[in-house]
BAVEXRO-609181 format. One record per residue (C-alpha): residue number from 1; residue in one letter; x, y, z. Coordinates in steps of 0.02 Angstrom, whole numbers, padded with zeros to 5 digits, always signed. Example, Ala and Ser with C-alpha at 12.3 -4.5 7.8 and 13.67 -1.06 7.14 Angstrom:
2
+-----+-----+--------+--------+--------+
!   n ! res !      x !      y !      z !
+-----+-----+--------+--------+--------+
!   1 !   A ! +00615 ! -00225 ! +00390 !
!   2 !   S ! +00684 ! -00053 ! +00357 !
+-----+-----+--------+--------+--------+
***
This chain:
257
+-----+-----+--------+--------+--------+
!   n ! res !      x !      y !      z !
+-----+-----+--------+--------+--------+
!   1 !   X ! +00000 ! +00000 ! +00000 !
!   2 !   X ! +00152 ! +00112 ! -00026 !
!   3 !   X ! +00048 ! +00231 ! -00154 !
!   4 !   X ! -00075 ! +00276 ! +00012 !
!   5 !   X ! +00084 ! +00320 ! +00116 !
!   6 !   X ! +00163 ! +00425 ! -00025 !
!   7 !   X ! +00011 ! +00505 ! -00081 !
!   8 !   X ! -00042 ! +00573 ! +00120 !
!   9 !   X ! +00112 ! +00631 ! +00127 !
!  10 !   X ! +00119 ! +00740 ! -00025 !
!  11 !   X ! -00041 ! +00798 ! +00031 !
!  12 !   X ! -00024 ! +00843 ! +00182 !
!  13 !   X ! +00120 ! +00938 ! +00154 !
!  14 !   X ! +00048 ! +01022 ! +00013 !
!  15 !   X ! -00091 ! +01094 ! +00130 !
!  16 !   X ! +00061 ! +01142 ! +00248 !
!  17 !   X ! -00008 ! +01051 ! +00409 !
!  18 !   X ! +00113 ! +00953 ! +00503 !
!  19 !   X ! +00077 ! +00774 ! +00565 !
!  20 !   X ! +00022 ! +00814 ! +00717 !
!  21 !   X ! -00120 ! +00961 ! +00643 !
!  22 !   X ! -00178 ! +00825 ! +00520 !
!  23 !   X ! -00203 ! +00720 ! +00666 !
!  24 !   X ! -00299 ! +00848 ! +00758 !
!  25 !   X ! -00405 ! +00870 ! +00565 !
!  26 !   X ! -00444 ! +00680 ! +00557 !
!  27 !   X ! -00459 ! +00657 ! +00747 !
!  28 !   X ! -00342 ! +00530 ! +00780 !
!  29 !   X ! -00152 ! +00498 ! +00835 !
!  30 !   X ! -00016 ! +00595 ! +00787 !
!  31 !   X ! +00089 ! +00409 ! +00807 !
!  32 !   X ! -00040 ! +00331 ! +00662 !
!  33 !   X ! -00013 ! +00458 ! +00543 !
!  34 !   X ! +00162 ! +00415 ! +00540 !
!  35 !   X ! +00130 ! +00234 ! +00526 !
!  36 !   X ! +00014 ! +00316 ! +00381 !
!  37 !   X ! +00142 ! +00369 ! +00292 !
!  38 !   X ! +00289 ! +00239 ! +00330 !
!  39 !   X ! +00177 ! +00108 ! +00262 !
!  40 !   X ! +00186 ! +00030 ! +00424 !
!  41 !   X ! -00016 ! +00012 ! +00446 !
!  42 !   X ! -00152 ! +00051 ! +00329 !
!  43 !   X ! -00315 ! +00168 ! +00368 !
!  44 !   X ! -00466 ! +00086 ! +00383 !
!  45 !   X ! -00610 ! +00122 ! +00252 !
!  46 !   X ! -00698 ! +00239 ! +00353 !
!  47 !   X ! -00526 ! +00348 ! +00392 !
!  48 !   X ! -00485 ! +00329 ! +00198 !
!  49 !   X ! -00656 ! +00399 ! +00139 !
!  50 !   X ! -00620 ! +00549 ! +00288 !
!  51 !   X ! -00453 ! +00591 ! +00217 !
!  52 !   X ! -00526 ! +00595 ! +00043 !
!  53 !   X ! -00648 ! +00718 ! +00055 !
!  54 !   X ! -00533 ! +00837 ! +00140 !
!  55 !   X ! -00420 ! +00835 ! +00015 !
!  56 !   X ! -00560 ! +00857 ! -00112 !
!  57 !   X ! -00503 ! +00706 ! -00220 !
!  58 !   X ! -00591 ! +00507 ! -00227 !
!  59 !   X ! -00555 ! +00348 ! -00120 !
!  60 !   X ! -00495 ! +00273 ! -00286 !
!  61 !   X ! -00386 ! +00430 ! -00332 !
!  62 !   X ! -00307 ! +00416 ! -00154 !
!  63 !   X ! -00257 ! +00227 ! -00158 !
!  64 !   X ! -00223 ! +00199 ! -00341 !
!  65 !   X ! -00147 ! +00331 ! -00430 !
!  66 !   X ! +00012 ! +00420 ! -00397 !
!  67 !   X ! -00024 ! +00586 ! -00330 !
!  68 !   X ! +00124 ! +00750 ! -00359 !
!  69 !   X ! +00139 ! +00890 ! -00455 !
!  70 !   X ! +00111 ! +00838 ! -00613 !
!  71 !   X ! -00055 ! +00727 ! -00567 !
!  72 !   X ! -00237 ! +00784 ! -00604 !
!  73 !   X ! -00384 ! +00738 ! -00539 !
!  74 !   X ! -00500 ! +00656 ! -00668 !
!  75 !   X ! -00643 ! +00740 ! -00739 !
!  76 !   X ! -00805 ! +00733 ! -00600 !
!  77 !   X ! -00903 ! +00658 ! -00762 !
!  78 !   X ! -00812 ! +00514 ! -00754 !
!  79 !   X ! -00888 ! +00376 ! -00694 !
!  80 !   X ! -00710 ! +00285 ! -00649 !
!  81 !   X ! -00685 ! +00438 ! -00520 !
!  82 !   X ! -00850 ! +00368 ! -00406 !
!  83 !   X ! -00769 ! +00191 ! -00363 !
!  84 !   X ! -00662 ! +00125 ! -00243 !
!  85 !   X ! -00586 ! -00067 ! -00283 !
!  86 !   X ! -00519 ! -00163 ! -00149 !
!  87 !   X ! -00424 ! -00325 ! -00187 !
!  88 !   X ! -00314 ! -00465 ! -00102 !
!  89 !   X ! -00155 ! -00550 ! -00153 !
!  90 !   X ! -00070 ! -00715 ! -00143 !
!  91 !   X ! +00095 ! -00749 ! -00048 !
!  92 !   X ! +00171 ! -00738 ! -00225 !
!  93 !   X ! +00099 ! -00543 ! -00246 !
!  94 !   X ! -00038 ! -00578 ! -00385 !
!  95 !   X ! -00215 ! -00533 ! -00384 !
!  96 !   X ! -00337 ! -00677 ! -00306 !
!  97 !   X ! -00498 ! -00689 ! -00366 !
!  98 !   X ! -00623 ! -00670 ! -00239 !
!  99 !   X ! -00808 ! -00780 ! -00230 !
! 100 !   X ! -00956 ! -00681 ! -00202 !
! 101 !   X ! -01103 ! -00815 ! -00185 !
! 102 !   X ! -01271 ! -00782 ! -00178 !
! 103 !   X ! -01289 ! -00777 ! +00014 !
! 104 !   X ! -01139 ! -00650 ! +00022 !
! 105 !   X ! -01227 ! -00536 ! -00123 !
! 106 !   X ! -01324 ! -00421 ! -00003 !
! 107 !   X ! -01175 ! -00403 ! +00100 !
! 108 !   X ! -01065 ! -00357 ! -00050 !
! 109 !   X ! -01172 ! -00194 ! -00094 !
! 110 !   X ! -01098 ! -00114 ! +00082 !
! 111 !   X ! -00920 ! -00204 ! +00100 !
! 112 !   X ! -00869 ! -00196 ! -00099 !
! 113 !   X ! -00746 ! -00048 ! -00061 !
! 114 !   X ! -00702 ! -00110 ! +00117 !
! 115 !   X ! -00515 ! -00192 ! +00110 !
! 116 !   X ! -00569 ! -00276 ! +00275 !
! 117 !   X ! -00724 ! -00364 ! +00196 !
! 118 !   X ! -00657 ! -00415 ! +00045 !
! 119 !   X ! -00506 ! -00504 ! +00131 !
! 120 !   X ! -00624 ! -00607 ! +00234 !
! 121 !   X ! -00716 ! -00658 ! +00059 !
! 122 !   X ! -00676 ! -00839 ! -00018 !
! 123 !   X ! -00537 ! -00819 ! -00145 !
! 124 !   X ! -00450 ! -00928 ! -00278 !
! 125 !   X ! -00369 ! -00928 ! -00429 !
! 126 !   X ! -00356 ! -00983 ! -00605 !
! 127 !   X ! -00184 ! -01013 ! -00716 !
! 128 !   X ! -00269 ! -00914 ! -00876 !
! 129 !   X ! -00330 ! -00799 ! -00772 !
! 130 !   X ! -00158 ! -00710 ! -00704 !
! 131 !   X ! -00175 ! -00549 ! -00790 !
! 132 !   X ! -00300 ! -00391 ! -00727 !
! 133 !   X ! -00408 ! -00396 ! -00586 !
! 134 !   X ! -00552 ! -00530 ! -00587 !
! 135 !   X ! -00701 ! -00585 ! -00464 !
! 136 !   X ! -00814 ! -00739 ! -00446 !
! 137 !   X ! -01002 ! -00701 ! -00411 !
! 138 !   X ! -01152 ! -00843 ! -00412 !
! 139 !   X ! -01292 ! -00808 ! -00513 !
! 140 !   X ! -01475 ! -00839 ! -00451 !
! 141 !   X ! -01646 ! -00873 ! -00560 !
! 142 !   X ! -01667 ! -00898 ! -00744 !
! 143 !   X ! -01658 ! -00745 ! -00833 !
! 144 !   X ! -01499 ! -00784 ! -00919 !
! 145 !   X ! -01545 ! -00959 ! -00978 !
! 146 !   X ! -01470 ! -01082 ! -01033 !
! 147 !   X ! -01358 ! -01019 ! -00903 !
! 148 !   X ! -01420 ! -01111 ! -00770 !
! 149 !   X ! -01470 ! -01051 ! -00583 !
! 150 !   X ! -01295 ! -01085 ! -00482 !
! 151 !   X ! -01191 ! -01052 ! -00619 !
! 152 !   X ! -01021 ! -00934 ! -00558 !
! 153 !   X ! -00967 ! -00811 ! -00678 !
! 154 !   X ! -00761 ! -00778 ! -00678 !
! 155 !   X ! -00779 ! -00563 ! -00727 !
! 156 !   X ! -00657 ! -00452 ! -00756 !
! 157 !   X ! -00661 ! -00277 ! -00674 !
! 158 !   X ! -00725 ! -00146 ! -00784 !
! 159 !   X ! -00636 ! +00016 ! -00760 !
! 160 !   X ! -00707 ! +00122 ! -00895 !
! 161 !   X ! -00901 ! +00089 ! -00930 !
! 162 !   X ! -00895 ! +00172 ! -01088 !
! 163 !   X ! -00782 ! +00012 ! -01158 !
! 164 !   X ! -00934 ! -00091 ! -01152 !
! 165 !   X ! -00999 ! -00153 ! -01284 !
! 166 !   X ! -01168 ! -00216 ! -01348 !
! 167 !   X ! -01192 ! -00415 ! -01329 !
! 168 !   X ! -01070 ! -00424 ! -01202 !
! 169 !   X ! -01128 ! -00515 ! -01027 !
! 170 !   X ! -01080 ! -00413 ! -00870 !
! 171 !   X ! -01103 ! -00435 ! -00686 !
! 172 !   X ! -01183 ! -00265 ! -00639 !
! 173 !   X ! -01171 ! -00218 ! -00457 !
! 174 !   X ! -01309 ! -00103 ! -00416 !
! 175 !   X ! -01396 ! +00000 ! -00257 !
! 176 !   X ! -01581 ! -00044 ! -00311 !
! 177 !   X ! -01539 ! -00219 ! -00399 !
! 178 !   X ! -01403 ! -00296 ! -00319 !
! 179 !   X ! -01290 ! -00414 ! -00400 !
! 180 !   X ! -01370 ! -00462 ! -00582 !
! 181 !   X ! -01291 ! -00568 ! -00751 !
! 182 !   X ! -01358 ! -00483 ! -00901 !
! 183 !   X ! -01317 ! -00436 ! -01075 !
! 184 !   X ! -01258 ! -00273 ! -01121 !
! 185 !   X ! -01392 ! -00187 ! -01235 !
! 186 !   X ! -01363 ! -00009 ! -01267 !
! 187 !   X ! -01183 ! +00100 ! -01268 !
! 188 !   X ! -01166 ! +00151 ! -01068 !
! 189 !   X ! -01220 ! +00341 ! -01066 !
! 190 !   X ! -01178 ! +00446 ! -00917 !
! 191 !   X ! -01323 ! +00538 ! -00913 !
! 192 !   X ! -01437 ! +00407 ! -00950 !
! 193 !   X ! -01352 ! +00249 ! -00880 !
! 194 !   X ! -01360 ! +00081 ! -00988 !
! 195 !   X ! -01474 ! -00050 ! -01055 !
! 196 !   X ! -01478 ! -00242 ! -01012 !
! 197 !   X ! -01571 ! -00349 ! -01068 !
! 198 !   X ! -01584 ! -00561 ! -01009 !
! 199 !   X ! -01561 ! -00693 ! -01129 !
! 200 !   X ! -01697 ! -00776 ! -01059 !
! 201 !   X ! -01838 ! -00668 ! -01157 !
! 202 !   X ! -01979 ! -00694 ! -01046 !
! 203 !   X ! -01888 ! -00551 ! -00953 !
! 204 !   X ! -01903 ! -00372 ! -01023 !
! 205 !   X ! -01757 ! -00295 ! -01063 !
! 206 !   X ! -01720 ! -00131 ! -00925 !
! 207 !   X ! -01614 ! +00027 ! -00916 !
! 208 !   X ! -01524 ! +00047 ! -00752 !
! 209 !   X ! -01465 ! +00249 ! -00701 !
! 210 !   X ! -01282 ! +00286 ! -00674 !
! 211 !   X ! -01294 ! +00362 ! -00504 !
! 212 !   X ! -01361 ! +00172 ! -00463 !
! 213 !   X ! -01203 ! +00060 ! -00531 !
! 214 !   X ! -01100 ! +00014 ! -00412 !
! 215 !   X ! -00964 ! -00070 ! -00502 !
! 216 !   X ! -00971 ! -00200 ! -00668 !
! 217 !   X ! -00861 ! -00348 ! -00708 !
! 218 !   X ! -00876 ! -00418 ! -00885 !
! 219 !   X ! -00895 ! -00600 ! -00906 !
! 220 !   X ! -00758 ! -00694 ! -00964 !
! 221 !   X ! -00800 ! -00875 ! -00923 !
! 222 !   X ! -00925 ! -00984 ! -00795 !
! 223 !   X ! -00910 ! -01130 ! -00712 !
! 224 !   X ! -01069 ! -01247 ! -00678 !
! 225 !   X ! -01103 ! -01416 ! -00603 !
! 226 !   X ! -01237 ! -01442 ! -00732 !
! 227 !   X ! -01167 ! -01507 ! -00900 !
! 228 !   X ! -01252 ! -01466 ! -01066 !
! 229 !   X ! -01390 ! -01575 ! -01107 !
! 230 !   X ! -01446 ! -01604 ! -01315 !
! 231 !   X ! -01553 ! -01477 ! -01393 !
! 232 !   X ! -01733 ! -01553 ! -01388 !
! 233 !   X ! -01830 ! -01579 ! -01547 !
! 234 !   X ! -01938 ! -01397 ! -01584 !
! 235 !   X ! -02129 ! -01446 ! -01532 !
! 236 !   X ! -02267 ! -01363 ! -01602 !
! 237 !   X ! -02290 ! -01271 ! -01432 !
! 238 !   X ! -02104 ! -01207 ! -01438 !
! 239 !   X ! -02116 ! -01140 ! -01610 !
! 240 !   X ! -02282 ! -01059 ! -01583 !
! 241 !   X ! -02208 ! -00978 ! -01447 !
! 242 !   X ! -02054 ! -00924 ! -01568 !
! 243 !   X ! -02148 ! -00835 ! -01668 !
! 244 !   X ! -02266 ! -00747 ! -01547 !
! 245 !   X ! -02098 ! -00681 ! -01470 !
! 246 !   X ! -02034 ! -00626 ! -01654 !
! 247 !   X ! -02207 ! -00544 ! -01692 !
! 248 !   X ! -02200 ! -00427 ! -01530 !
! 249 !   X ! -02014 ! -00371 ! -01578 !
! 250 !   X ! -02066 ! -00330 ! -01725 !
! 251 !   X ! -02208 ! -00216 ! -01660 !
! 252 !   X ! -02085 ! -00137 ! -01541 !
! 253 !   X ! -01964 ! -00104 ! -01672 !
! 254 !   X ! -02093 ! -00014 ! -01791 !
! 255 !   X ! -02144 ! +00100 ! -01634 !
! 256 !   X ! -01976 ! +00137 ! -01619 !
! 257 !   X ! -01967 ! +00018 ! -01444 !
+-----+-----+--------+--------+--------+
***
């Protein structure tokens, strides 16, 4: 955590306060913000959010970037500048990838940003997976069939939303929803947010806000204890169905849906 020690110090001395007047700012020990800032401990979340706002910059500014004269806050627009990422590594310094199962998925929409919670989550990792920071989250119901209910999806942390594109699965973390699997339908907008949709199409496709996304990690593979069975012969039922399904997109598409 050696960018959170070098970055409080630059900053503090930037706003010419001495340890011990930062201390008195953030209400703690003079003796902790030296361990601050010789790496010897780390702030907890709480602290870290404190000593972000009063430097006017974010959480994820603060731990991950490398803060001096020639750094620059990124523009408030951008959605990156909102999140926080907290991660764990193995005894050989590379990124685990954490389990989030279904049980844990309320949980995660408080502790996703909290180093402390995401250390005590289940964590693994996978040879081709060795590159970029990845997460494991259980998927629940059957809107993403033939994805069955169960099924964990290995994501990849999306930094910039805007990359997404259209057809690609994500795992959207959000205030109202949760943790959801869908498909990415529309080009991420900040003012509007961004459309999913299920593959499943008895579920209606659904526009989520920015100000509600929490995070997203974009599918990269799944794991499943259910193996693939053979596709069934169509039935009369199946095909009427089929069409019924084609009809109605075809109405939505002519009212411009």
């Amino acid at each position: 955590m050696g960018r959170i020690s070098d970055n409080l110090k630059y900053l503090r001395k930037k706003k010419g306060l001495t340890q011990q007047q930062f201390a008195d700012v953030m209400e703690i020990k003079r003796s902790l913000v030296g361990a601050y800032e010789e790496d010897r401990a780390e702030p907890k979340y709480d602290l870290l959010k404190k000593i972000a706002e009063y430097f006017e910059i974010s959480i994820d500014d603060f731990i991950n970037e490398k803060i001096n004269d020639k750094w620059s806050p990124k523009p408030k627009g951008d959605p990156s500048n909102l999140r926080v990422l907290s991660i764990t590594l193995d005894n050989n310094d590379r990124e685990n990838i954490e389990f989030v199962n279904v049980k844990a998925s309320a949980g995660y929409l408080n502790g996703y940003g909290d180093p402390e919670y995401v250390a005590e989550l289940p964590k693994f990792s996978l040879p081709m997976f060795n590159q970029g920071t990845y997460r494991a989250f259980e998927i629940k119901g059957d809107s993403m069939l033939p994805l069955p209910s169960g099924s964990i999806i290995i994501a990849e942390y999306v930094e910039n939303w805007n990359n997404l594109k259209i057809g690609d699965t994500a795992v959207i973390v959000s205030k109202n929803d949760g943790v959801v699997y869908k498909r990415i339908a529309s080009k991420f907008k900040p003012e509007k947010g961004i459309k999913l949709s299920s593959d499943n199409q008895v579920y209606e496709p659904y526009t989520i806000v920015t100000e509600d996304i929490l995070e997203i990690w974009q599918a990269k593979a799944f794991i499943s204890t259910e193996l693939p069975q053979p596709t069934p012969e169509p039935t009369m039922e199946s095909l009427t169905s089929m069409m019924a399904q084609m009809q109605k997109s075809i109405v939505q598409l002519q009212q411009g849906k």
